[in-house]
C-alpha angles and dihedrals in degrees: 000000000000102000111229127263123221122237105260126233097261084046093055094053089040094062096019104164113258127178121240090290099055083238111109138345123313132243107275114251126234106280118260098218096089103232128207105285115253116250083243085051092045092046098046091041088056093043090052087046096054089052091045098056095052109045079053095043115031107092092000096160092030097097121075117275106257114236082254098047089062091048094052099045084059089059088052095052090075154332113228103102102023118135119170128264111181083212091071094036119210152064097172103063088052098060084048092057103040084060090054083045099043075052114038103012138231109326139143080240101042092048097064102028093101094059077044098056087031085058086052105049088045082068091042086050095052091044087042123042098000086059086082096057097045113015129246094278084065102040090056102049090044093048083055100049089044098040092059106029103127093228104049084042083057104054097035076066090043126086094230134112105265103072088060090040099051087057091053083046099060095036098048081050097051092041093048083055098053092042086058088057106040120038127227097272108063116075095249082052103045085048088048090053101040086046095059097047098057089040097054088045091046089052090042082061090046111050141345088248079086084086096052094039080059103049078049096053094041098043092061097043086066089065096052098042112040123065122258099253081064090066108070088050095053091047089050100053089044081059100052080043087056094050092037088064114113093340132130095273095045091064091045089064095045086063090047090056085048093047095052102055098278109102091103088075122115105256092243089060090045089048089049096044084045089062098041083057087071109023093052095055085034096054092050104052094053090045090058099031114021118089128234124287137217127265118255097214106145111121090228094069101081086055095045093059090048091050093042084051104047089046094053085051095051090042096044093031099156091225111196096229091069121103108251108253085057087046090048092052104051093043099058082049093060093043092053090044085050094058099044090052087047094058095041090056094045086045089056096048080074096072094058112116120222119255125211093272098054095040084070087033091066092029090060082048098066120074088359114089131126113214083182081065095053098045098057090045093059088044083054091054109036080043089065097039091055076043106057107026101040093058105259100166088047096061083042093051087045096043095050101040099045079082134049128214099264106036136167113233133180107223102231120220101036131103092244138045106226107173111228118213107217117192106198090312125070127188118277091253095041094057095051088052098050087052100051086048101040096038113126096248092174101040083050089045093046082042095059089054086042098066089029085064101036105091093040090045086054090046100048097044090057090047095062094043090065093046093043118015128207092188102032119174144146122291099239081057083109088044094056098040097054086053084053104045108001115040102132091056099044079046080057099047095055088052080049100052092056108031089052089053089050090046112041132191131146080255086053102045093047093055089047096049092039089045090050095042087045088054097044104043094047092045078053096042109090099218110088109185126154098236088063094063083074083072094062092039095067107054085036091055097044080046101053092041083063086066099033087057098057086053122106094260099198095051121121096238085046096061092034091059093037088056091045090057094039080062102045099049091044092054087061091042095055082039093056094041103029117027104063088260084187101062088042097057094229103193093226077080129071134185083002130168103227120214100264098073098051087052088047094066100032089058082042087055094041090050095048085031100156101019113119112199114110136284108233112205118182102244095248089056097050085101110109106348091081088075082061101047099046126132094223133076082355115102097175082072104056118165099337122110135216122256116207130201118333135101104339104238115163099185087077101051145059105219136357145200109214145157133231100263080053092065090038093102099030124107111158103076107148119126093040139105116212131188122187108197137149116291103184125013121200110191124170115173117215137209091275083067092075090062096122096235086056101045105050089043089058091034086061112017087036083210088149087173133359118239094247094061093058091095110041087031125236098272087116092036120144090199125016123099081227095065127111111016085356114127127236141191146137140174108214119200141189118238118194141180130161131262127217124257 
């Protein structure tokens, strides 16, 4: 192993360690040798645990199954005929749950215990590794907020992709800032790298937020790496890129790229080529010819770009009830005002001076690299990507299920054809043989395509989603929804954010500059759905915790507001497990199946309980009455099957699932029970949600919307959370079964 070389004299005056005004030293950071826990540390981590581990496991089974819950507990059924969709993300939740499901079987429970147990270890992950970056007052503070946010408590219960992607997330964090302070050849820097590695491919096979958490982590290596003179050039080329951005100029590139062969590109890769087109000209012409520019370093700067951000979201907010042309303008203002900001905040990470930390930190880096290191990092992850896009458990399934255990095979090469019994073990040459017989050559060979397409397809998946969004939403959705459901985290961020500019360290600045581009990019982003907003949970919490930890912790308004917020976060979190959140159309939940339905066919299966005709579904409500429907781990079911689709004819089945167009034609309807309730439910508050009368009777009845305003919607509403520029849907559906005569 290198030895380490201590930082010389010239180096220490040359990143002598300054506070945010350049004037003095700074305020020293938590130390980066992990020390032995405290008891107090010990005692308040197990407590936060505790808590942790019931609100994520108590009722766990108890809410009705998403659309996509069901989806993706088909995909985790079995692998035999899985191929990848980026619509539906994966594949690597869905090897994680078929395992659950292969051990414990097919359950409510079951189904969403890995979110469960991913929620949990989120929480063991902030009070473990990431104790050496902040310090136990901190991890602590960020494990509680964490531990009880409403939203981060919901999808930990849900059977979708976040839960597992919020985990990547903050390993592949914590391993990118070791790796900036220990080089790849030292052991701490080879398991960093390595680390990251497996955590960013890992997240690359989870969700499609992998793209944005790289641009993050590069973005600020640059920084740390690259040499001040380098910074005005790059924010200057971020800006051409900004006013680039759906000009003129900008469509008369996209019909360059067209013109030269490259039309067959997925949008978001055209888009990206088109820009580079500018910014890279652009960069290099201020980098030869533009003077030096002056340092940002106020301390206010970092707040003042939040706050320029959240009111040009509020002031451009791309309400749906515009007409287009007004949406699409004010959409492409608050892009261009995103990326400025952008640029002006990654501008601003430059000025930040070394501490001691990060002084050794630069001076292992040189001359101590380890390209063997490199190396194996990228095979691991090149290794999981042709994994697990190119359908690796499925050849595995294939291959180990095309024999069974006692088989019958003829020994080729040989004069005669004795037939050799093998009993779970075959010989060493016949077992190279089988496998070379019995391997899966077109699933390999579909597989190949399969991880050759994977990226493009992302890429060009998200980018139709921002031309043209399924989702679409303002961009203050995120804003509204955290003062619904999230205030004592987005309190804490604002203490965060200035109390992390005043206090700087490689560990602060990272937080700053993740929690910004996560604000800004999801406010961008066209798709507003509820489940995001975890991703900007997590970097404002750690955040926050920075400024909560330098609190006194033992005075009487401390403990008064800690226990206000304890309050407020566990009121979401009862409203979202024990008050049927479904049926009440809680806005933390979108194309969600409320409560009544699943009770609706569970009550359809116990009252035909043993007949076995078949159970008829129209095709667009299969999801997610198919879970309920299932043959496994469901004896309500017993032997009957599902139909699905096709002429509606209920004498020849037991129960169905229909809509209204279904029962259009149908008269004789004597000897069945039929309940018509909600099938999906689409809420999104409003502003007008935060009038005080509204929201304390939400935040206490949970009466989001009263049933007679299902119809006419609540936009005149005197009471709902939904009224005014609030948004408003639902599918309803009949649900039949016979009755007995």
């Amino acid at each position: 192993m290198v030895a380490e070389k201590a930082p010389s004299t010239a180096e220490k005056l040359r990143f002598a360690p300054r506070d945010a005004t350049g004037k003095g030293k700074a305020q020293e950071a938590p130390a980066l040798v992990a020390t032995a826990p405290s008891d107090r540390f010990w005692m308040g981590a197990l407590f936060i645990l505790v808590i942790s581990i019931v609100l994520r496991q108590v009722q766990l089974g108890q809410a009705p199954f998403y659309p996509d819950e069901n989806i993706h507990t088909f995909f985790s059924q079995g692998f035999s005929t899985y191929s990848y969709n980026p619509t539906f993300h994966g594949p690597l939740l869905y090897h994680l749950v078929a395992g659950v499901f292969s051990a414990f079987g097919q359950y409510d429970y079951t189904a969403r215990l890995v979110p469960s147990l991913l929620g949990i270890g989120l929480i063991a992950l902030v009070l473990g590794p990431a104790r050496t970056w902040m310090g136990e007052r901190a991890s602590l503070a960020a494990a509680a907020l964490l531990a009880v946010s409403p939203s981060v408590v919901t999808y930990s219960r849900h059977l979708l992709h976040d839960a597992l992607a919020l985990d990547l997330t903050m390993g592949a964090v914590l391993c990118f800032v070791t790796a900036l302070h220990y080089p790849a050849g030292q052991k701490r820097g080879r398991r960093a790298l390595l680390g990251l590695a497996a955590c960013l491919s890992l997240f690359l096979a989870t969700k499609a937020n992998f793209f944005f958490l790289l641009v993050v982590i590069v973005a600020f290596w640059f920084t740390w790496k690259f040499p001040r003179r380098f910074a005005p050039a790059l924010v200057v080329a971020v800006g051409a890129a900004a006013l680039l951005w759906k000009s003129a100029l900008w469509s008369g590139l996209w019909v360059s790229i067209g013109f030269v062969g490259l039309g067959h590109l997925p949008a978001s890769v055209a888009a990206i080529l088109a820009l580079l087109a500018v910014a890279a000209p652009a960069f290099y012409l201020a980098w030869r010819f533009l003077p030096a520019l002056p340092e940002l370093r106020g301390c206010w700067w970092p707040a003042v770009l939040f706050a320029l951000l959240t009111v040009a979201a509020v002031v451009y907010p791309r309400d749906n009830s515009l007409a287009d042309p007004i949406k699409d303008n004010q959409h492409l203002i608050f892009q261009r005002v995103a990326i400025l900001t952008c640029g002006v905040f990654w501008y601003w990470l430059w000025s930040r001076r070394p501490d001691e930390r990060e002084v050794a930190g630069r001076v292992r880096w040189k001359g101590h690299n380890d390209w063997a290191a490199w190396v194996l990092s990228l095979a691991v992850a090149v290794w999981i990507y042709v994994f697990s896009f190119g359908q690796g458990a499925q050849i595995i399934e294939q291959w180990a299920t095309a024999h069974p255990a006692a088989t019958a095979i003829t020994a080729p090469n040989t004069s005669d054809s004795r037939q050799i019994e093998s009993q779970g073990q075959t010989p060493n040459g016949l077992s190279k043989w089988v496998a070379a017989h019995s391997f899966p050559k077109e699933t390999f060979l579909s597989g190949q395509e399969s991880a050759r397409n994977a990226i493009p397809k992302m890429l060009e998946y998200w980018g139709g989603q921002q031309a043209r969004p399924r989702l679409g939403g303002r961009h203050d959705y995120y804003l509204v929804l955290g003062l619904l459901y999230e205030i004592p985290i987005l309190i804490a961020a604002m203490g965060g954010i200035w109390h992390a500019t005043r206090n700087r360290s490689v560990w602060s600045d990272f937080l700053l500059w993740w929690a910004f581009a996560s604000w800004a990019v999801y406010a961008i982003a066209n798709e507003k759905v509820p489940w995001l907003w975890v991703h900007l949970a997590l970097p404002l919490a750690l955040l926050g915790a920075l400024w909560i930890a330098s609190l006194h912790w033992k005075r009487s308004l401390f403990f008064a507001a800690t226990m206000a917020g304890l309050f407020f976060s566990l009121r979401g979190d009862a409203a979202m497990i024990f008050e049927r959140a479904g049926d009440n159309a809680e806005p933390l939940l979108y194309a969600q199946t409320p409560d009544a339905f699943r009770d609706a066919i569970q009550s359809a299966l116990a009252q035909t309980r043993g007949d076995t005709r078949p159970v008829w579904v129209n095709g667009e409500r299969q999801w997610p009455s198919l879970w309920y429907l299932r043959e496994k781990g469901n004896p309500p079911m017993g032997h009957s099957t599902v139909s699905l689709g096709g002429a509606f004819e209920p004498d020849k089945y037991r129960a169905f699932v229909a809509m209204d167009n279904d029962l259009a034609k149908w008269t004789d309807r004597q000897g069945w029970r039929l309940q018509t309730v909600d099938f999906l439910i689409w809420p999104r508050a409003s502003w007008e949600a935060l009038q005080p009368a509204r929201y304390w009777r939400w935040f206490w009845t949970r009466r989001t919307i009263e049933r007679s305003e299902y119809d006419g919607g609540p936009a005149k509403s005197p009471t709902s959370i939904l009224a005014g520029h609030g948004e408003w849907s639902y599918q309803p559906t009949t649900i039949g079964s016979r009755v007995e005569r």
